[in-house]
DRENDO-1510 file (C-alpha; in Angstrom, 1 decimal, always signed):
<recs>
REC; n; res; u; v; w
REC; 1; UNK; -12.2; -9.1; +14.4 .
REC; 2; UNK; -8.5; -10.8; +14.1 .
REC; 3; UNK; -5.8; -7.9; +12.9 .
REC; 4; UNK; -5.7; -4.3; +13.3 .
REC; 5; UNK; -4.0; -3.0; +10.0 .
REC; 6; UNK; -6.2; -0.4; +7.8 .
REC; 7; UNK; -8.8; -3.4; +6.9 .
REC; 8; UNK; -9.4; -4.5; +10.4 .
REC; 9; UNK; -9.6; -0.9; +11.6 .
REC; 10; UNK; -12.2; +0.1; +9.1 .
REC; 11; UNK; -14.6; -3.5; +9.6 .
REC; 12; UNK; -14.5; -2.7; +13.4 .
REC; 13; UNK; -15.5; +0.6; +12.7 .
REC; 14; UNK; -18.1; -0.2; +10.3 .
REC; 15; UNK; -19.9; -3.0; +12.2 .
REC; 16; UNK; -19.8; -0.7; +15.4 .
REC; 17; UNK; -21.4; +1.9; +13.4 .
REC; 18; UNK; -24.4; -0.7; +12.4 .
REC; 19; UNK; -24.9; -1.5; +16.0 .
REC; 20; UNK; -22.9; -4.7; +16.5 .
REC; 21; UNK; -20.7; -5.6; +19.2 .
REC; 22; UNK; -17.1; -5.7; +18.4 .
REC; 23; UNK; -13.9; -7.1; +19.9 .
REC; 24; UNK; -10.8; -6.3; +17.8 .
REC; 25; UNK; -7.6; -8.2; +18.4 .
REC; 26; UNK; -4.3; -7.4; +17.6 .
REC; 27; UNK; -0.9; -9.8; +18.5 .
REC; 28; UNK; +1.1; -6.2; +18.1 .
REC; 29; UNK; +1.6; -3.4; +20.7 .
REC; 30; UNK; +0.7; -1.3; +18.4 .
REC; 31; UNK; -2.5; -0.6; +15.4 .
REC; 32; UNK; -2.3; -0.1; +12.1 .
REC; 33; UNK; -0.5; -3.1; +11.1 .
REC; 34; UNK; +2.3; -2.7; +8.0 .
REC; 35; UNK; +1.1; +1.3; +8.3 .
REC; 36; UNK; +2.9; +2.5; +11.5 .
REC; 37; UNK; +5.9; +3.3; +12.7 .
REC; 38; UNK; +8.6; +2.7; +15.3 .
REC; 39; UNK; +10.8; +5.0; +17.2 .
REC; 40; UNK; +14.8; +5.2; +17.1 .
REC; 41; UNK; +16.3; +7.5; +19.5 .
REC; 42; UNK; +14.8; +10.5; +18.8 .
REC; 43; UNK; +13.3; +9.7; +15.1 .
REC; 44; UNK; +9.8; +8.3; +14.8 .
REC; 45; UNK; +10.1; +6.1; +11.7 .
REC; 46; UNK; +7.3; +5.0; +9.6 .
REC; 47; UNK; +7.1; +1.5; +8.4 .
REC; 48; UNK; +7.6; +1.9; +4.9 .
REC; 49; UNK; +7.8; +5.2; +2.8 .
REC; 50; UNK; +4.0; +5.2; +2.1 .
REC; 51; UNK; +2.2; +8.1; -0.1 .
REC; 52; UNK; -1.4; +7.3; -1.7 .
REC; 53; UNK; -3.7; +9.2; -4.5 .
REC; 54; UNK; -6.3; +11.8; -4.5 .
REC; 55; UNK; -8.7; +8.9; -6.1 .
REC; 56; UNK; -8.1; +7.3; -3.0 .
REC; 57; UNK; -11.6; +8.3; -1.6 .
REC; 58; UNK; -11.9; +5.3; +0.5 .
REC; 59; UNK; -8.7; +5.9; +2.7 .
REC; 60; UNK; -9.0; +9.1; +2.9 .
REC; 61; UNK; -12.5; +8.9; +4.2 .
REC; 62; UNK; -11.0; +7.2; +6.7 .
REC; 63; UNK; -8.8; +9.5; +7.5 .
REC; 64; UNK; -11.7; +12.1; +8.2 .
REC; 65; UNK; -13.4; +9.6; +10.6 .
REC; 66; UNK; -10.2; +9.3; +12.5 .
REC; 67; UNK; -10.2; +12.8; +12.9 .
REC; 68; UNK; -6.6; +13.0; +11.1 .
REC; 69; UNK; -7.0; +14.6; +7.7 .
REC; 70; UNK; -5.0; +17.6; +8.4 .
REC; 71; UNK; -2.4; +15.4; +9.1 .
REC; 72; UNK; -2.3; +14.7; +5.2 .
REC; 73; UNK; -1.4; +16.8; +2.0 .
REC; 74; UNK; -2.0; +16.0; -1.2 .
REC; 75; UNK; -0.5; +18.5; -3.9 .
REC; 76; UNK; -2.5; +20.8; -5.8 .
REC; 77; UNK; -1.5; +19.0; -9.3 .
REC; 78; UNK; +0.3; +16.0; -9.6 .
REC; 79; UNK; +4.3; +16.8; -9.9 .
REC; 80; UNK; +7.1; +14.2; -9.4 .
REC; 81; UNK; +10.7; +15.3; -10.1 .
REC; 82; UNK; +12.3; +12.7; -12.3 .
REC; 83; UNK; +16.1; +12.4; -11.3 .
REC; 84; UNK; +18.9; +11.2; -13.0 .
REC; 85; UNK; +23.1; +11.0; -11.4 .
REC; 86; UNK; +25.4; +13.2; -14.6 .
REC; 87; UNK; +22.0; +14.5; -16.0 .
REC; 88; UNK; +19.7; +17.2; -16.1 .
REC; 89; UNK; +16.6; +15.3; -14.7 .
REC; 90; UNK; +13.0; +16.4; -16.1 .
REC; 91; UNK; +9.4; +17.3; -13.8 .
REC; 92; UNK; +6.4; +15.0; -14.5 .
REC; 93; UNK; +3.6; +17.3; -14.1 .
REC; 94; UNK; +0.2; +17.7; -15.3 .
REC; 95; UNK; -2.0; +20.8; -16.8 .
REC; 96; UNK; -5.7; +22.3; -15.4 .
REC; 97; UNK; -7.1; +20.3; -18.6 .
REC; 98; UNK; -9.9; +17.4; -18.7 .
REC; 99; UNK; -8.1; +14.2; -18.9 .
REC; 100; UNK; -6.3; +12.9; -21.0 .
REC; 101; UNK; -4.9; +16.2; -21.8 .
REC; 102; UNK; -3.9; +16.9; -18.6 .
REC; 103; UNK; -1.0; +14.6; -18.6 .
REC; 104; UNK; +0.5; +16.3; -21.7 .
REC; 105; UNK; +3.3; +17.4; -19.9 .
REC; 106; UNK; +4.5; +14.3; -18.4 .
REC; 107; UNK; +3.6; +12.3; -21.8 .
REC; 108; UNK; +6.2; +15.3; -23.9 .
REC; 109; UNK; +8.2; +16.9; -20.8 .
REC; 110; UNK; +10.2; +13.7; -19.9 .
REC; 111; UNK; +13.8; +14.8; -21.3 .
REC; 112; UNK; +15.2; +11.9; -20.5 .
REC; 113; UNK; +13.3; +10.3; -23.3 .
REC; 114; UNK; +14.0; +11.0; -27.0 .
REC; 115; UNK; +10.7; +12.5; -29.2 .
REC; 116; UNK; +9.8; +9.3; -30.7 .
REC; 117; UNK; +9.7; +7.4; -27.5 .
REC; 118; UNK; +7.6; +10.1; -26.3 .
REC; 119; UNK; +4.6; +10.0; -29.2 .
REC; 120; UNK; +4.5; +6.5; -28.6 .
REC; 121; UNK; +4.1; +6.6; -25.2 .
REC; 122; UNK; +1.1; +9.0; -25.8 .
REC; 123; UNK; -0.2; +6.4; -28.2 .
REC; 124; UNK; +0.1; +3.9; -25.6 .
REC; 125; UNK; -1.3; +5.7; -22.6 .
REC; 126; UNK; -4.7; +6.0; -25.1 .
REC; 127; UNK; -4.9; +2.3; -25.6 .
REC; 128; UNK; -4.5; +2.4; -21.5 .
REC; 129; UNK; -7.3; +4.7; -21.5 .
REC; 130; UNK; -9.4; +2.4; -23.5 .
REC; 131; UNK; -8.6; -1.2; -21.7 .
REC; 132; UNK; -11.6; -2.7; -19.3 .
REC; 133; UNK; -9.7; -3.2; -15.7 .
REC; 134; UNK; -12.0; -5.7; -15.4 .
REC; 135; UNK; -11.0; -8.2; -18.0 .
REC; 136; UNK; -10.1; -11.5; -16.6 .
REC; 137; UNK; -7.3; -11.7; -20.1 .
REC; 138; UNK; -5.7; -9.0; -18.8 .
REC; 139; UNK; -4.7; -10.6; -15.4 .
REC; 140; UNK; -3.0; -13.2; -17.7 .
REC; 141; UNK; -0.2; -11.1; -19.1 .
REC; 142; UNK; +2.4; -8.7; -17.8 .
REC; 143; UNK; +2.6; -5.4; -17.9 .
REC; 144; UNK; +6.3; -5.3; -19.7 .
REC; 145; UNK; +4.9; -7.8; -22.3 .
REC; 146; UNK; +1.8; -5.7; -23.1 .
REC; 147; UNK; +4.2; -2.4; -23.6 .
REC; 148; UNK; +6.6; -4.4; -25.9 .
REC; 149; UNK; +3.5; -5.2; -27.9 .
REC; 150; UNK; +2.7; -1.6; -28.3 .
REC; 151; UNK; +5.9; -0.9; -29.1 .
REC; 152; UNK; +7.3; +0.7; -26.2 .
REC; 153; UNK; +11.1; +0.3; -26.2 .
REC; 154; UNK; +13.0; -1.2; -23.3 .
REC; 155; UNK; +14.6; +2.9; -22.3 .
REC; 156; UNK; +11.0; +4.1; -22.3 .
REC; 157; UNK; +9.9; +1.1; -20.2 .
REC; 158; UNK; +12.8; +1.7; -17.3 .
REC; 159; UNK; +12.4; +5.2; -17.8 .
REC; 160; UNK; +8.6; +6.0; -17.4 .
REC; 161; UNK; +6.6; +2.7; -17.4 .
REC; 162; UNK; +8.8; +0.9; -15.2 .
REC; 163; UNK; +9.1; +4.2; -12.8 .
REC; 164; UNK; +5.7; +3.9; -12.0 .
REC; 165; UNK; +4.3; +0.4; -11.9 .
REC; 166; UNK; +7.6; -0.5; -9.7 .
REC; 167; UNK; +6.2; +2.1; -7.2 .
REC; 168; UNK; +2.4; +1.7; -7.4 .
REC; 169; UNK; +2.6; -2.5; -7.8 .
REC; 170; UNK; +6.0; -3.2; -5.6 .
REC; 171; UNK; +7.3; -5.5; -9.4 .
REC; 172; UNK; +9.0; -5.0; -12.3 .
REC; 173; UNK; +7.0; -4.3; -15.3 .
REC; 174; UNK; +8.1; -8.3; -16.4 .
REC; 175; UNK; +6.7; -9.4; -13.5 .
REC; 176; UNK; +3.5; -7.2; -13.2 .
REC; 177; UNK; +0.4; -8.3; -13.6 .
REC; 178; UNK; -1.3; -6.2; -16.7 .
REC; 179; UNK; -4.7; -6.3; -14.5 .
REC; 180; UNK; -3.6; -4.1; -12.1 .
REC; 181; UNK; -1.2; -2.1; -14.1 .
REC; 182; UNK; -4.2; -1.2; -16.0 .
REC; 183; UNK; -6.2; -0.2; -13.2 .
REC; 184; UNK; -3.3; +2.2; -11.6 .
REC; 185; UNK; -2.6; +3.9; -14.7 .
REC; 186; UNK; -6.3; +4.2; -15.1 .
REC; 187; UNK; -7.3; +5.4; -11.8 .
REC; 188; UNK; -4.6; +6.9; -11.0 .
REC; 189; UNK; -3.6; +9.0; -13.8 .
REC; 190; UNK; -5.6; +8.7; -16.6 .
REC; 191; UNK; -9.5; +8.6; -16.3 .
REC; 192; UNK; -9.7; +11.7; -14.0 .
REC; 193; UNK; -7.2; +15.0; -14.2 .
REC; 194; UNK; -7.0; +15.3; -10.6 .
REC; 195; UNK; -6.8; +11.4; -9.6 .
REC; 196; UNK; -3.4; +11.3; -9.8 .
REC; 197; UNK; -2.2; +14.1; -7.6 .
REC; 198; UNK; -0.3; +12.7; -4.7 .
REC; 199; UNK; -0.7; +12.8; -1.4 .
REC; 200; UNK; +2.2; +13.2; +1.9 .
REC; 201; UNK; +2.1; +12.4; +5.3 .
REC; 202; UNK; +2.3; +15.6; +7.8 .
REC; 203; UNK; +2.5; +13.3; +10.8 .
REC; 204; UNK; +4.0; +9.7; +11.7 .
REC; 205; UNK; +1.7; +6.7; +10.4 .
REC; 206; UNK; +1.7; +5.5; +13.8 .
REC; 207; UNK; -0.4; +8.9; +15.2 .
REC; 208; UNK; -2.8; +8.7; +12.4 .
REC; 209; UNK; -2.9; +5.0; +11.9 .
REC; 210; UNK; -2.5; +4.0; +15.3 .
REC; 211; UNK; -2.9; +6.7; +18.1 .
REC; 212; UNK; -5.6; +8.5; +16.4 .
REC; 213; UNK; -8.0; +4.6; +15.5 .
REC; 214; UNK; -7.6; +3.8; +19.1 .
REC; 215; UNK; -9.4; +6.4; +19.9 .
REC; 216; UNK; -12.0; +6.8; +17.4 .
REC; 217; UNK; -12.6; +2.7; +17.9 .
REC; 218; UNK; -12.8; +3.3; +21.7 .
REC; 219; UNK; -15.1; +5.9; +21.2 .
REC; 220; UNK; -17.4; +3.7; +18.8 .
REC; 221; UNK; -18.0; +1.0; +21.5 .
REC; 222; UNK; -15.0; -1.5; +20.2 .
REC; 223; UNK; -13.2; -3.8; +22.6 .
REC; 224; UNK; -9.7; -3.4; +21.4 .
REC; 225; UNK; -7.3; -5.9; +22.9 .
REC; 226; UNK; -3.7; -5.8; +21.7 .
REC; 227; UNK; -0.9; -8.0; +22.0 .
REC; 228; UNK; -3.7; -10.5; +21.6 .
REC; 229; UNK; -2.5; -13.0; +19.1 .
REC; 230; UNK; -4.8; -15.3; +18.0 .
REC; 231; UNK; -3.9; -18.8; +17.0 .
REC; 232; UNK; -6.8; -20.7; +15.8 .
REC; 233; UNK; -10.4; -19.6; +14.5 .
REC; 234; UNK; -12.8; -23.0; +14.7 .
REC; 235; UNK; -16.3; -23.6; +14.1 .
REC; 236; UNK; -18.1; -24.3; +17.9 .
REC; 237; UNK; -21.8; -25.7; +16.9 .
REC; 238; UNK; -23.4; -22.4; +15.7 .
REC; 239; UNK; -21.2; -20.2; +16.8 .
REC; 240; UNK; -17.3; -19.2; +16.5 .
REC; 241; UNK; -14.3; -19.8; +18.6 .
REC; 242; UNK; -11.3; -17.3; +18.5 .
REC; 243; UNK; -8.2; -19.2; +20.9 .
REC; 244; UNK; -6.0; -16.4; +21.9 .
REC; 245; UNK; -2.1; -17.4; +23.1 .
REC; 246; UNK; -2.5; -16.5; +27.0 .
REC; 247; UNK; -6.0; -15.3; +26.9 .
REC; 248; UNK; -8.6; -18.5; +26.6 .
REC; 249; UNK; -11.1; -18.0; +23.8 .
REC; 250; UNK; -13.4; -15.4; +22.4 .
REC; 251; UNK; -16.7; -16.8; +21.4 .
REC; 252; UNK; -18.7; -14.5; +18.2 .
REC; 253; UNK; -21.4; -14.8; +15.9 .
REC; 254; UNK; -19.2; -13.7; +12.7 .
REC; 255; UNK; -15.6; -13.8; +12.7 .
REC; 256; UNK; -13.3; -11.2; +10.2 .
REC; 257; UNK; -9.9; -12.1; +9.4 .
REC; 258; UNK; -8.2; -9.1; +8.4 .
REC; 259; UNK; -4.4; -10.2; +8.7 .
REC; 260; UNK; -2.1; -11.1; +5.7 .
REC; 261; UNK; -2.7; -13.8; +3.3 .
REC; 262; UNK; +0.4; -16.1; +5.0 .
REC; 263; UNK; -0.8; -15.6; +8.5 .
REC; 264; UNK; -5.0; -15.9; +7.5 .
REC; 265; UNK; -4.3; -19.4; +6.1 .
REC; 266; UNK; -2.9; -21.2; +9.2 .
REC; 267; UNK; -5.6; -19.7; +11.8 .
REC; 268; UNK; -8.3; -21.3; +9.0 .
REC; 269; UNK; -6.4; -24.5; +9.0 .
REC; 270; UNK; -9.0; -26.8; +10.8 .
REC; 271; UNK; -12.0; -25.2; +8.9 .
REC; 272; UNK; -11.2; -27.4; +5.4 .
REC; 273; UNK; -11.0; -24.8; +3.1 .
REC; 274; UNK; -9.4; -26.0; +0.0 .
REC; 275; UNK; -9.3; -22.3; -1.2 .
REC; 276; UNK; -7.1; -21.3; +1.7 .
REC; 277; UNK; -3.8; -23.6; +0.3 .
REC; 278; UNK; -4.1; -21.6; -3.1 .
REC; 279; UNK; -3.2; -18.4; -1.3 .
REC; 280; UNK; +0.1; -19.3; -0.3 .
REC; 281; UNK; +0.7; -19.0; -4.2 .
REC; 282; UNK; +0.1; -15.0; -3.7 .
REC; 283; UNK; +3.4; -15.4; -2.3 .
REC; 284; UNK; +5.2; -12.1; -1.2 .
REC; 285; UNK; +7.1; -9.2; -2.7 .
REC; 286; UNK; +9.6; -7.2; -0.4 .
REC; 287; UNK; +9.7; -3.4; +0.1 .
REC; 288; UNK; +13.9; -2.2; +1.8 .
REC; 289; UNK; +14.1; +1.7; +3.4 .
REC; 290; UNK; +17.7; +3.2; +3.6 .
REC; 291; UNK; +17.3; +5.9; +5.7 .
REC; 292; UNK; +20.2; +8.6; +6.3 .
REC; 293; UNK; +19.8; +11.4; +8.4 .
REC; 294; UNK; +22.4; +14.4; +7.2 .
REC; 295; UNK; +23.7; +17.3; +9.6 .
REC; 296; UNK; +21.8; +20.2; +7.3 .
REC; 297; UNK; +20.0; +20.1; +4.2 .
REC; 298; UNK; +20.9; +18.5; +1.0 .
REC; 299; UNK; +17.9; +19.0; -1.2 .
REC; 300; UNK; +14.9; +21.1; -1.1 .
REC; 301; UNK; +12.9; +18.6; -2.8 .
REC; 302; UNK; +9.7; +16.8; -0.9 .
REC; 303; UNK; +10.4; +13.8; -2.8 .
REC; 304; UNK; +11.8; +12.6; -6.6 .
REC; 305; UNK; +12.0; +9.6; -8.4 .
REC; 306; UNK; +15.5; +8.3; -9.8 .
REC; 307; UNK; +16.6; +6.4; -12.9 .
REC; 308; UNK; +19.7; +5.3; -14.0 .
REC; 309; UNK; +20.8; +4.8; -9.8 .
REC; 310; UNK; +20.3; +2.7; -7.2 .
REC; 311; UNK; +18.0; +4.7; -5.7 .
REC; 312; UNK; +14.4; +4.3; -6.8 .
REC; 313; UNK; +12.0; +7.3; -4.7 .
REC; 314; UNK; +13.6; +9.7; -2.2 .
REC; 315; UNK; +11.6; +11.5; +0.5 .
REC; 316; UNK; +12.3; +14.1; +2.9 .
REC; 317; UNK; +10.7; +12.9; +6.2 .
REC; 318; UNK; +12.1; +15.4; +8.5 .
REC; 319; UNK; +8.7; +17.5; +9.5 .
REC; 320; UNK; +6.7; +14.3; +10.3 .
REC; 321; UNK; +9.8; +12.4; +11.9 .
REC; 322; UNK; +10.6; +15.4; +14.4 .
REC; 323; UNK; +14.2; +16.0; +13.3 .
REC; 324; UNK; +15.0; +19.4; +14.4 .
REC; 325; UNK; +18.7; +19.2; +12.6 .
REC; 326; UNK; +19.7; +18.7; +9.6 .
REC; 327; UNK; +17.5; +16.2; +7.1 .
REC; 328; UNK; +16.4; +12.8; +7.1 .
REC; 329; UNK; +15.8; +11.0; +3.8 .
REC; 330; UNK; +14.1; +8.4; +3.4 .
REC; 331; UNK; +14.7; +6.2; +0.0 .
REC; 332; UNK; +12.4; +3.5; -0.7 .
REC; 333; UNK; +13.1; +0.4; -2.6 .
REC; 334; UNK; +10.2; -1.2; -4.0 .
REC; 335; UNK; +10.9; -5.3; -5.6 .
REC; 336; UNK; +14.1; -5.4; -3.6 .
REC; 337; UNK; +14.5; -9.2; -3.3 .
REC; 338; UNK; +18.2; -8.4; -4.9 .
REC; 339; UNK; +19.3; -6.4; -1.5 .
REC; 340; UNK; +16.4; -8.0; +1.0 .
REC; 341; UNK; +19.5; -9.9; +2.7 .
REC; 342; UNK; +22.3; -7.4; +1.9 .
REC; 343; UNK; +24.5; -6.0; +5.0 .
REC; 344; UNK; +23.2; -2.5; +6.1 .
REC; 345; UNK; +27.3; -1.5; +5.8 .
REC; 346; UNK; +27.2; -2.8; +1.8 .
REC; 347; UNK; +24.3; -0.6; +1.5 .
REC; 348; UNK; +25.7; +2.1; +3.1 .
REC; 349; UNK; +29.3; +1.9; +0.9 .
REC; 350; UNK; +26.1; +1.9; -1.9 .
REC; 351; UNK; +23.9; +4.4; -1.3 .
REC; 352; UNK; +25.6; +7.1; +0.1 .
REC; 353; UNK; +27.5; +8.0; -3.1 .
REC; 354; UNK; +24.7; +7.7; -5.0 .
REC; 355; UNK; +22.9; +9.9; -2.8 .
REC; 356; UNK; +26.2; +12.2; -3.3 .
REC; 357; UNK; +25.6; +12.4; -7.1 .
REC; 358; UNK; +22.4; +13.4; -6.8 .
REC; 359; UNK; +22.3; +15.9; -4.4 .
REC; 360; UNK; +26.4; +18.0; -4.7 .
REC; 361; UNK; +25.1; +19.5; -1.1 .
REC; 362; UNK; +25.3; +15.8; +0.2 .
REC; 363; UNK; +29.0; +15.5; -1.0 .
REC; 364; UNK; +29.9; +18.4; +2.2 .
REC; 365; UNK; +27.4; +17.3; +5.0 .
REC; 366; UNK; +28.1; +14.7; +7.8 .
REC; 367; UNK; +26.1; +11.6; +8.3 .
REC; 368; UNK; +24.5; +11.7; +11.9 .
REC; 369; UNK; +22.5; +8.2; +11.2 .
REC; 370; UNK; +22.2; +5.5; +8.4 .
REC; 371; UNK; +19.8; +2.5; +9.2 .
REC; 372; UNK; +17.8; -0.2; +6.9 .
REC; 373; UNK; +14.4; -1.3; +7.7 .
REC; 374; UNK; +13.4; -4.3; +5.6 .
REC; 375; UNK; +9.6; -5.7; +5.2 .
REC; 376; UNK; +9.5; -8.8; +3.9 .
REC; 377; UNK; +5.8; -8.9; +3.2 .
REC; 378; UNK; +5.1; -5.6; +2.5 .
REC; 379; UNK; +2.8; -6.7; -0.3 .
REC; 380; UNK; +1.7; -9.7; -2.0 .
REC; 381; UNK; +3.6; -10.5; -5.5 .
REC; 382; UNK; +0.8; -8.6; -7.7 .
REC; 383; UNK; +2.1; -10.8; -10.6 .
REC; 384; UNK; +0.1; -12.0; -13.8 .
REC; 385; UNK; -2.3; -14.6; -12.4 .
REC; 386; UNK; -2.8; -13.4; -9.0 .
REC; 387; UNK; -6.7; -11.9; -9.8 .
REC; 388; UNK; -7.8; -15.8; -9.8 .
REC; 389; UNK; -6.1; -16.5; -6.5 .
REC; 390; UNK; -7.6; -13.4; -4.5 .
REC; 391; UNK; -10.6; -14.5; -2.7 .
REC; 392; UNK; -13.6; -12.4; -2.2 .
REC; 393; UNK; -14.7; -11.1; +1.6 .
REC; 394; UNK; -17.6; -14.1; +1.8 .
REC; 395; UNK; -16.1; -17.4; +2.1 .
REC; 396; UNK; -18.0; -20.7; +1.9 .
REC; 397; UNK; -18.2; -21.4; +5.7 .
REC; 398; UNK; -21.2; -19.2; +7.4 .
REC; 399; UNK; -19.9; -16.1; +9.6 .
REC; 400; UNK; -16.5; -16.1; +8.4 .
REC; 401; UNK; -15.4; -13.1; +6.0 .
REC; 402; UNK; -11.8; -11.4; +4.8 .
REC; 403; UNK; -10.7; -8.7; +5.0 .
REC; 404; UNK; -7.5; -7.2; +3.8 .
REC; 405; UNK; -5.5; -5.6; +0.6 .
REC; 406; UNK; -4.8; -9.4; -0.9 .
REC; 407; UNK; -8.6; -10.2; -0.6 .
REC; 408; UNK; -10.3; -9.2; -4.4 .
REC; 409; UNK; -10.8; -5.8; -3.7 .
REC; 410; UNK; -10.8; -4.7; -7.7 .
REC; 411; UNK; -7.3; -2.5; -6.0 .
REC; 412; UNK; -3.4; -3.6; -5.8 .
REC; 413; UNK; -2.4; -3.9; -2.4 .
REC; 414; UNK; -2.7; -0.3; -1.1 .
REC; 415; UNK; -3.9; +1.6; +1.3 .
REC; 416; UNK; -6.8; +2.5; -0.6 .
REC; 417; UNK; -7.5; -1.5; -1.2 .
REC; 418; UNK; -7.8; -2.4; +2.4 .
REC; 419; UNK; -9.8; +0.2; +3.6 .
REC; 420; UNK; -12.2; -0.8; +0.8 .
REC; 421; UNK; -11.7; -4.6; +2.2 .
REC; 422; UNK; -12.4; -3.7; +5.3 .
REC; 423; UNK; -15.8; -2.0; +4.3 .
REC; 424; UNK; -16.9; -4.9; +2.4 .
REC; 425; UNK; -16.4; -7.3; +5.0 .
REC; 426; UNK; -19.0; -5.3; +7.6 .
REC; 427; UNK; -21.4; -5.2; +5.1 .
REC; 428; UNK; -20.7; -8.9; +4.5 .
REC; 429; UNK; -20.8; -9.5; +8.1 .
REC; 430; UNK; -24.0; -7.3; +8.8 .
REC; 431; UNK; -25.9; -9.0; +5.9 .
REC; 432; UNK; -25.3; -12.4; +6.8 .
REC; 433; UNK; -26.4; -11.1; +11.1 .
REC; 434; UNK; -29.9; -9.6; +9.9 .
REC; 435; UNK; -30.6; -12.5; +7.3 .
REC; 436; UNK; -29.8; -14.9; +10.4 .
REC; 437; UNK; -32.1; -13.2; +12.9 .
REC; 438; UNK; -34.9; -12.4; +10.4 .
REC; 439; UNK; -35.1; -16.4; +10.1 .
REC; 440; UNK; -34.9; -17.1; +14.1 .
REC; 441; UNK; -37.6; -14.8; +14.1 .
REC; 442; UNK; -39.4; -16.2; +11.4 .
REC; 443; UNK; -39.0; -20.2; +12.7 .
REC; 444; UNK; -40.0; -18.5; +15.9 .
</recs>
């Protein structure tokens, strides 16, 4: 098993479970792969400002096997604060209803959007409702295109439409693939009245992710070797052998790949896959967290979204990071190739008065800490024509399987999509094991 992110995690787990040896290795310090955190001083920090959905039954799952689901909450209904600097901001929220008529309030309650804009984005979440996730057309166009066909004007697209897919698919709606717009807003929010309600982490990702899988993999019988990075996967006669930098080579029966697309491709590099060069075309869409720590507390919200500002989605993390003064918020900046290389002090002359204008308490307290994190990769680009480039978890070479949120997991890359990855690929690599000893015993 190469990687230790959710997918990796979840296939160790797996093919313990069905009786298989495992060795899991990881080139980081640390498990859980773009799902962990770091410490700063006295703040534990996650990587990346991560929340996920009640329809995430996969993950959360997961979570129970860990042994870590109190360390979660999701919220009784789905309710986002909506956010705007100069403006009475509005609540997206949704009724005790069956769906669709549970989202009633966030289809007629967003003020920010005149009455006509709001009917027609009613009509248009029905013919949302009504789309098949899995046609291959769909993956063709974008999700902006597809809105301007309905209709939807360009304020109701950055206002709502935009708001959400920027969030859920890390693109602008112009850049979007419809494929998996479609299958957010349908999982997500419209085909079930509770899938949408969202869900907040209690502790760091790195306790739940990291601390928490260590044990439950070491308790399931898994080798699990970190700061073991591998650097090439070859075919040796029947079997498979895993080089590892400064620790020889790990021969297996089946080999899972469970690291991103960019870093799968070059381990595979001797195997001639023609397939692997096309991934490189996924490419790579960046995720930027400004993080500001205040001497007391500016807002009493858990989290809001934000229009019309530079900031996109604020969260208070101060519980799960362990600040005992004051607040630290979090804002997370999904598509932010336009500030990926900006100076943490530009940001900082930036975001701090925008933060002022949203919260007045902000405009009186002191700063105690402003930093950046910056991922790079935090997802692939989920852009129109990137269903056709995702491969499935069998490849075409015998005992070697994917795993991970790029692979075609029918998800965008979420938590929820690599956990599912990760299942598929044990039950890919636990076929392929029986079918291989049933015919040595056969032949023998």
């Amino acid at each position: 098993m190469v990687g230790a992110g959710l997918a990796g995690i979840t296939a160790a787990l797996d093919c313990a479970d069905r009786g298989h040896e495992v060795t899991l290795l990881e080139g980081r310090p640390r498990l859980g792969g773009a799902t962990s955190s770091f410490q700063r001083q006295d703040l534990v920090v996650d990587t990346g400002q991560h929340v996920f959905l009640r329809c995430y039954s996969a993950y959360a799952a997961l979570l129970g096997r860990l042994g870590v689901a109190d360390g979660v909450a999701v919220q009784p209904r789905f309710r986002v604060p909506v956010l705007a600097p100069r403006r009475r901001g509005s609540v997206l929220r949704r009724w005790r209803l069956p769906a669709p008529a549970h989202l009633a309030p966030v289809l007629f309650g967003h003020r920010l959007m005149t009455l006509p804009e709001r009917i027609r984005v009613a009509r248009t979440a029905m013919a949302l409702r009504a789309l098949d996730v899995e046609d291959p057309e769909l993956d063709r166009a974008s999700l902006g295109d597809w809105l301007r066909d309905r209709g939807e004007t360009e304020r109701s697209i950055r206002l709502l439409w935009g708001l959400l897919a920027v969030a859920a698919l890390n693109a602008q709606p112009d850049e979007a693939s419809m494929a998996l717009a479609a299958v957010v807003f349908r999982r997500g929010l419209l085909d079930g009245a509770s899938n949408g309600d969202i869900g907040f982490y209690r502790r760091p990702l790195g306790d739940l992710h990291g601390q928490a899988a260590g044990q439950a993999l070491t308790a399931a019988g898994v080798d699990v070797r970190l700061r073991s990075t591998v650097s090439e996967v070859r075919r040796s006669g029947e079997r498979w052998s895993v080089a590892v930098r400064n620790g020889g080579e790990i021969g297996a029966d089946s080999v899972v790949v469970a690291v991103p697309h960019r870093r799968a491709a070059p381990l595979l590099s001797g195997l001639g896959m023609p397939e692997a060069a096309r991934w490189e075309r996924l490419s790579a869409s960046p995720i930027v967290n400004v993080h500001v720590v205040y001497d007391r507390h500016v807002t009493d919200l858990d989290m809001a979204a934000v229009v019309d500002s530079p900031v996109q989605f604020v969260f208070d993390r101060s519980c799960a990071a362990g600040v005992r003064r004051g607040q630290y918020l979090a804002i997370s900046l999904s598509a932010a190739d336009d500030c990926l290389e900006t100076r943490t002090a530009d940001l900082r002359e930036e975001f701090l008065p925008a933060l002022r204008e949203l919260f007045p308490r902000a405009r009186d307290a002191r700063v105690l800490d402003f930093f950046v994190s910056r991922e790079p990769n935090a997802t692939f680009r989920q852009a129109p024509g990137t269903g056709a480039l995702r491969p499935p978890a069998r490849t075409g070479v015998p005992g070697l399987v994917l795993a991970g949120a790029w692979t075609a997991t029918g998800w965008p890359d979420t938590t929820e999509g690599a956990v599912r990855s990760g299942h598929r690929a044990a039950e890919t690599v636990d076929a392929d094991l029986r079918r291989t000893r049933h015919d040595l015993e056969v032949t023998a």
